[in-house]
C-alpha positions as CSV (number, residue, x, y, z in Angstrom):
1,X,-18.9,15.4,15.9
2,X,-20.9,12.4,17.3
3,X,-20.0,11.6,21.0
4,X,-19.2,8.4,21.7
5,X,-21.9,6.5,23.3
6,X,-22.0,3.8,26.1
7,X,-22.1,0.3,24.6
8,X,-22.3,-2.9,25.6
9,X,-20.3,-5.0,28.4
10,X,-17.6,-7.7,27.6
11,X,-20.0,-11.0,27.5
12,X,-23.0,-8.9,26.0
13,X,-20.8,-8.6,22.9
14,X,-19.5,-11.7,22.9
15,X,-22.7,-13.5,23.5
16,X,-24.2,-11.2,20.8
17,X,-21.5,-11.7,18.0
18,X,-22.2,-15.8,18.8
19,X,-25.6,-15.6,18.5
20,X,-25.8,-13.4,15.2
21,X,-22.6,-14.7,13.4
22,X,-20.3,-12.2,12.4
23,X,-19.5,-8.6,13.8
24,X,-21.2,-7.1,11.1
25,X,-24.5,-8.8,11.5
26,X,-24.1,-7.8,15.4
27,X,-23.8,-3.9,14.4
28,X,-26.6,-4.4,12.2
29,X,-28.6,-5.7,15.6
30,X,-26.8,-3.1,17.4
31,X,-28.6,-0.3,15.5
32,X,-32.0,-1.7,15.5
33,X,-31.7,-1.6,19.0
34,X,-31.5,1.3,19.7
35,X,-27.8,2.1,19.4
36,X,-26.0,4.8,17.5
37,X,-23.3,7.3,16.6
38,X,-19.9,5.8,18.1
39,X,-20.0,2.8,20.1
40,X,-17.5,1.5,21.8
41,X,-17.7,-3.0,21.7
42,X,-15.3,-4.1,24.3
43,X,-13.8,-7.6,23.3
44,X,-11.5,-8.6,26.4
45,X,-8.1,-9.6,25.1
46,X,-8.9,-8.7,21.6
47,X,-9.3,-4.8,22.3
48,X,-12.1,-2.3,22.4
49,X,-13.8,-1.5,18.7
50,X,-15.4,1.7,18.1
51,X,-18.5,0.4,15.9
52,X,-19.9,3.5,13.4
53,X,-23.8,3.3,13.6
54,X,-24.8,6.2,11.8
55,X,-23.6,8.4,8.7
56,X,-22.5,11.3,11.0
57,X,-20.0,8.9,12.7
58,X,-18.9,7.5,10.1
59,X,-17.8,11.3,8.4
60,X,-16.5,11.7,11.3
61,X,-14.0,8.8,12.2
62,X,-12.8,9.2,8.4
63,X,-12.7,12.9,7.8
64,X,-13.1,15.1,11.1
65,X,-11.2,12.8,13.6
66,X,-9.5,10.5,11.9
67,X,-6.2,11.2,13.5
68,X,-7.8,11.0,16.8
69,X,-9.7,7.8,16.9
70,X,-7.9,4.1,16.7
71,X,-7.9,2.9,13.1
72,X,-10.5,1.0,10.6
73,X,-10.1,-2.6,11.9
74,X,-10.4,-3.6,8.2
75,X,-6.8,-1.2,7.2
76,X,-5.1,-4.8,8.3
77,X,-6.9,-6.7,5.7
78,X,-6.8,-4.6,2.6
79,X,-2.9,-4.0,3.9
80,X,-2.2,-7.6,3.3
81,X,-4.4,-7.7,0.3
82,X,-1.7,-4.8,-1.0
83,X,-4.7,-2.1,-1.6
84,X,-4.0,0.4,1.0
85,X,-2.8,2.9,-1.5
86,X,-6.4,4.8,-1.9
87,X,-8.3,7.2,-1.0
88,X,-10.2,4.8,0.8
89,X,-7.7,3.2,3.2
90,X,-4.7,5.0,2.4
91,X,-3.2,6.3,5.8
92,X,-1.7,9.3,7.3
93,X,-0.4,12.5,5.8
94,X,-1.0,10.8,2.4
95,X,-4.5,10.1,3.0
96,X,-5.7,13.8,4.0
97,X,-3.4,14.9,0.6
98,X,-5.6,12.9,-1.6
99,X,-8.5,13.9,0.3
100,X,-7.5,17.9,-0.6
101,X,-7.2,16.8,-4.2
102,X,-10.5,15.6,-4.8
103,X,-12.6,18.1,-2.4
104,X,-12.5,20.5,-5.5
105,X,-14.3,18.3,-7.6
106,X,-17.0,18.0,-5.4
107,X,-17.5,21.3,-4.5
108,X,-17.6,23.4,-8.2
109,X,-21.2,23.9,-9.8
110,X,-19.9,22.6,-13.3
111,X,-18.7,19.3,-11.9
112,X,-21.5,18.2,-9.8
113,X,-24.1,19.3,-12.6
114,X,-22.3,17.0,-14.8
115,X,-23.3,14.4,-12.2
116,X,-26.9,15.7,-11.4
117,X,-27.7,15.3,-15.3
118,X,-25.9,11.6,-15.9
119,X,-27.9,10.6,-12.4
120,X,-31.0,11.8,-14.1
121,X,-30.7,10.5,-17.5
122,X,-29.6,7.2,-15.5
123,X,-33.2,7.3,-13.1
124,X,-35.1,7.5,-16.3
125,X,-33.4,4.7,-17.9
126,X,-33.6,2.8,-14.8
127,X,-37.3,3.4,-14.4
128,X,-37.9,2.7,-18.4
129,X,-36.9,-1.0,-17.5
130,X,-38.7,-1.1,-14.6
131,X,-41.7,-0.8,-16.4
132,X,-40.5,-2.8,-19.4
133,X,-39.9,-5.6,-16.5
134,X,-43.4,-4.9,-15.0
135,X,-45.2,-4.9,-18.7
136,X,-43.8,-7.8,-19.5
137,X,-44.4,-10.0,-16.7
138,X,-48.2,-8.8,-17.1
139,X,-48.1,-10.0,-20.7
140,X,-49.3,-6.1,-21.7
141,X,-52.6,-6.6,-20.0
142,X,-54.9,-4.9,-17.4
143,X,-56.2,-6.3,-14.2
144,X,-58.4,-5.0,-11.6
145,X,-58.3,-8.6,-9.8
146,X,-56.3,-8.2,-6.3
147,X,-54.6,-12.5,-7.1
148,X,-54.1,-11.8,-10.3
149,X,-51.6,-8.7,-9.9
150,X,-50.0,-10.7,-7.3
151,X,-49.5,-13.5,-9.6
152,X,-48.1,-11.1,-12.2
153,X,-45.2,-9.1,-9.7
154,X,-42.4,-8.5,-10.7
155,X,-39.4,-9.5,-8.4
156,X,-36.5,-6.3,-8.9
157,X,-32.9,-6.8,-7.1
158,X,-32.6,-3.4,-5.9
159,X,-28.9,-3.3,-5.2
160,X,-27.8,-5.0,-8.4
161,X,-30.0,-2.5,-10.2
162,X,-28.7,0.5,-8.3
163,X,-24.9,-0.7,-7.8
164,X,-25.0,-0.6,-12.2
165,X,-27.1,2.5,-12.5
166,X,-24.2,4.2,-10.2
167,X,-21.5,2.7,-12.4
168,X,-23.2,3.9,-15.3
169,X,-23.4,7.6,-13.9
170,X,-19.2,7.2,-13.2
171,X,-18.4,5.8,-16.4
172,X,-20.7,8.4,-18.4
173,X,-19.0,11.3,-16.2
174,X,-15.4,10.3,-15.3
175,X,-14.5,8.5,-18.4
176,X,-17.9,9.2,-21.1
177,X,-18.8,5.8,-21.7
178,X,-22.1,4.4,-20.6
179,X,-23.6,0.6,-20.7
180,X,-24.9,-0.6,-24.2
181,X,-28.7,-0.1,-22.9
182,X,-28.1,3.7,-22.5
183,X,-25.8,4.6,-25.2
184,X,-28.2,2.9,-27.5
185,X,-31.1,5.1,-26.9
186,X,-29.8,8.2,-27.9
187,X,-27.2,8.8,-25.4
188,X,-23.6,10.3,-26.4
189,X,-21.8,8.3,-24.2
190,X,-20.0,5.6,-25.9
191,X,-20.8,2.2,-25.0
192,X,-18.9,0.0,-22.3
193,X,-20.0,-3.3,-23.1
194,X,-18.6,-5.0,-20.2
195,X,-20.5,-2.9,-17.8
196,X,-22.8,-5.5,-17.0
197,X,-19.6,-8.0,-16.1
198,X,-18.2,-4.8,-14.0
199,X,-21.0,-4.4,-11.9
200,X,-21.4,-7.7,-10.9
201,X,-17.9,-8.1,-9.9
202,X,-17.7,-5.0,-8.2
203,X,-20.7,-7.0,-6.2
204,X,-19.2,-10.1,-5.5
205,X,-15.7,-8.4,-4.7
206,X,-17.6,-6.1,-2.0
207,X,-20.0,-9.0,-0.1
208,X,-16.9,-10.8,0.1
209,X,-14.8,-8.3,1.3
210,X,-17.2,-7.8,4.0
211,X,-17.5,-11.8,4.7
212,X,-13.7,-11.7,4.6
213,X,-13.3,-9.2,7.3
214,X,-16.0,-10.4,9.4
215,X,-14.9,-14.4,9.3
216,X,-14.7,-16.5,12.5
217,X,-11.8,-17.3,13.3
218,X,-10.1,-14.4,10.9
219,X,-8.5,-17.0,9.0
220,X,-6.9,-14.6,7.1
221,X,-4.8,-13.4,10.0
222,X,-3.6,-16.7,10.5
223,X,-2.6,-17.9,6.8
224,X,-4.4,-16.0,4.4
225,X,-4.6,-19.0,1.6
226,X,-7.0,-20.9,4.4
227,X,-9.9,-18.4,3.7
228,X,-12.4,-18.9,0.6
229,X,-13.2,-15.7,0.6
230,X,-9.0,-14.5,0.3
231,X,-8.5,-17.1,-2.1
232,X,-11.8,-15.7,-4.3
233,X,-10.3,-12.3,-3.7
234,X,-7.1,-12.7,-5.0
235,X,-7.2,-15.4,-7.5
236,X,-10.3,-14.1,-9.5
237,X,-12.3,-11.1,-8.5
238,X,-9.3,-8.7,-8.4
239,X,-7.3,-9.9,-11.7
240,X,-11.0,-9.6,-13.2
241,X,-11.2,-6.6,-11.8
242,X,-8.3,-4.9,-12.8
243,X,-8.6,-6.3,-16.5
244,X,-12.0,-4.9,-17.0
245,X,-10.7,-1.3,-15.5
246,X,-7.9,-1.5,-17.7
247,X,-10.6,-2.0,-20.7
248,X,-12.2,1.0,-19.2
249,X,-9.1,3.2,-19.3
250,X,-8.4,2.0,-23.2
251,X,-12.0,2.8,-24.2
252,X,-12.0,6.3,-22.7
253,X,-8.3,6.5,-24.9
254,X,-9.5,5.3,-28.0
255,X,-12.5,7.5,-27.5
256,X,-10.2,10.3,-27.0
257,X,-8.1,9.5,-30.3
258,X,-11.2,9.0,-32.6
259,X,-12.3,12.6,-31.3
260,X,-8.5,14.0,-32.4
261,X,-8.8,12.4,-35.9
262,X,-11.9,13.7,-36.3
263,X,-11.0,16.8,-35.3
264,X,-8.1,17.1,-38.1
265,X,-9.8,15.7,-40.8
């Protein structure tokens, strides 16, 4: 497991969380210089924060020594938001029973080739409108002038387009539905045609998760109702977000039930 590194003193945090704006732009600094695995961010009256620069530390304050190190700073927010009953943030003996239950999925041939061929069929899609993007913006021509292709870029959002290409690959697998882009070219998932609307609130609910947890003051310790982002949270991205996973669910069942009657016809 990662051993904890040396970090920085008292005022160099402080000084650096003022100057950068938020603890999570700070652990962003923290990494490009030079930082990584667990660091310990001492913060005077507040407590000392273990800050996870690196995948291998991350693994291993969730999985390998989770019972050892001091809990996710963030547990306190999704506790008052009322989602700490997941795999994600769930806690204790509950948390490493869930964990059991899905390492089996993960670890048989037959599941993950399931995913392997979604993700590919996804990638091809995914590059298919890249180039429809690219071929479009050029109006179908051919240019050997330097300004001219620069004139013609195309501008691609490569977290919108790869936050829905990874919903697509769950939806095709976990529940065999796909977006109506992929179904309609051949694909035998059925098509989800909110799965544009899903992704992007899955977007918004996670940026403002993060602004939420990393506000100055945490004005969600305080009163919840004074933050913008816990107001957004509550009143409108979750209920969205449930009613669209609900949708989800009663696709998958009316896909289920279409199969049966056809089935016994």
């Amino acid at each position: 497991p990662p051993v904890e590194a040396s970090g920085p003193t008292f005022l160099e945090s402080l000084l650096g969380i003022g100057l950068s704006g938020s603890p999570w732009e700070y652990m962003i600094q923290m990494r490009l210089s030079g930082y990584d695995g667990v660091v310990p961010v001492p913060l005077g009256p507040l407590g000392k924060y273990n800050f996870l620069l690196s995948p291998e530390s991350v693994r291993s304050a969730t999985v390998e020594r989770s019972g050892s190190l001091s809990r996710r700073f963030s547990v306190g927010l999704f506790e008052t938001l009322e989602l700490d009953r997941g795999l994600v943030y769930e806690q204790g003996e509950r948390h490493r029973r869930q964990k059991r239950l899905c390492i089996p999925s993960f670890e048989q041939s037959r599941s993950m080739e399931s995913f392997v061929e979604a993700t590919r069929e996804e990638l091809e899609a995914l590059s298919g409108r890249f180039k429809s993007k690219a071929k479009a913006k050029a109006g179908g021509g051919k240019t050997d002038d330097g300004a001219a292709a620069a004139a013609t870029m195309t501008t691609v959002d490569l977290y919108a387009e790869m936050r829905r290409s990874t919903l697509n690959v769950v939806l095709a697998v976990t529940f065999g539905l796909g977006s109506s882009a992929v179904a309609g070219e051949g694909n035998e998932a059925r098509a989800f045609d909110r799965a544009d609307e899903l992704s992007r609130t899955i977007g918004e609910y996670l940026e403002r998760i993060v602004a939420l947890a990393n506000e100055i003051p945490p004005l969600w310790q305080i009163s919840p109702r004074l933050s913008g982002n816990y107001r957004r949270v509550t009143d409108h991205l979750l209920p969205n977000l449930r009613e669209l996973v609900a949708e989800v669910i009663a696709a998958r069942r009316r896909s289920d039930e279409e199969e049966e009657e056809g089935a016994s016809e």
